[in-house]
C-alpha positions as CSV (number, residue, x, y, z in Angstrom):
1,X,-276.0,-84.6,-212.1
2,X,-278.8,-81.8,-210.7
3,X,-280.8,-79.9,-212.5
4,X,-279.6,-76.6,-213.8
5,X,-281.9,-73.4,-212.9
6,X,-284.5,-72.0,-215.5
7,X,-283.3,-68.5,-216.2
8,X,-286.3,-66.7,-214.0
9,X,-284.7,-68.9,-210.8
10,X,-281.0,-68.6,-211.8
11,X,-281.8,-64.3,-211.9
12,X,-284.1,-64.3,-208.4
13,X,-281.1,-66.4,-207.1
14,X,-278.3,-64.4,-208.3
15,X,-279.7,-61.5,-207.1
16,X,-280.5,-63.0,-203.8
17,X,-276.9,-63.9,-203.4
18,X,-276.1,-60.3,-204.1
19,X,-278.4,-58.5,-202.3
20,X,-277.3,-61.2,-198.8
21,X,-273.3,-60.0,-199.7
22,X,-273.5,-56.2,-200.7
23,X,-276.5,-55.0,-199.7
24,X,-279.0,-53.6,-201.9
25,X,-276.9,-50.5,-202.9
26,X,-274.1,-51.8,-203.5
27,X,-276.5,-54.9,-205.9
28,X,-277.4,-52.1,-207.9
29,X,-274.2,-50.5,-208.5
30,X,-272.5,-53.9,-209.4
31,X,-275.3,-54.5,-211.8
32,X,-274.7,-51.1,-213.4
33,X,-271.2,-51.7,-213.3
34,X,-271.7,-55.4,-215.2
35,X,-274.4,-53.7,-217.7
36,X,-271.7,-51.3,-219.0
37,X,-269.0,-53.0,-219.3
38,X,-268.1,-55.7,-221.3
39,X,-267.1,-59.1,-219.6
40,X,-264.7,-61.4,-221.0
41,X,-265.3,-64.6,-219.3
42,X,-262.4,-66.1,-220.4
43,X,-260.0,-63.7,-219.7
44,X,-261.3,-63.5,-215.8
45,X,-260.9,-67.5,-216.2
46,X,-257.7,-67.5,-217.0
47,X,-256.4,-64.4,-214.4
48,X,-258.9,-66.2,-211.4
49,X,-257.2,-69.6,-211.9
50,X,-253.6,-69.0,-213.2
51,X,-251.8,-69.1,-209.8
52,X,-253.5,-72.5,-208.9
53,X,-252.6,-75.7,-210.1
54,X,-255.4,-78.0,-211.8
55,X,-255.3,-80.6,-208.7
56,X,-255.3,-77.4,-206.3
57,X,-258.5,-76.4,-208.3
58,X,-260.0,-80.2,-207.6
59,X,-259.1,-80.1,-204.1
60,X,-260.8,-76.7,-202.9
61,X,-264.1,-77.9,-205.5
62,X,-264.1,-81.2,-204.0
63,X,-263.8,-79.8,-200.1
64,X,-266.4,-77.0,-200.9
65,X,-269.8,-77.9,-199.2
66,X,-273.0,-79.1,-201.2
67,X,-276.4,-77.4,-200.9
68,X,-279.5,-78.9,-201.5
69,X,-279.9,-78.5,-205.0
70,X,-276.3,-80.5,-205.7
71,X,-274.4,-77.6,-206.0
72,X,-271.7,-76.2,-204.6
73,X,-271.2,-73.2,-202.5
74,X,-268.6,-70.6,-204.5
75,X,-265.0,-70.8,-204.6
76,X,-263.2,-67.7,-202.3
């Protein structure tokens, strides 16, 4: 199993990701957006995953590509 990321790399990386898919505009306003309002991980869980069944869910992890740090590229 990899390495996970130390909090400093996880944030640089997260807001890499974000700034690569929305732009820097639209980065802040998300993170604005996420600072106000309160998230209920489990909830979203439950809503992102309910139409899909748990070997569906294995399938599209399993076929999604690795980088080089071991991970996987996110689900869409």
């Amino acid at each position: 199993m990899s390495e996970l990321l130390a909090d400093d790399a996880l944030c640089a990386k997260g807001l890499t990701v974000l700034a690569d898919h929305l732009g820097p505009v639209e980065t802040l306003r998300f993170l604005a957006l996420v600072s106000r309002q309160p998230f209920d991980y489990q909830r979203w869980r439950q809503h992102y995953f309910e139409s899909m069944s748990l070997e569906e869910i294995l399938t599209r992890a399993q076929a999604m590509p690795q980088n080089k740090g071991g991970r996987t590229e996110r689900m869409t």
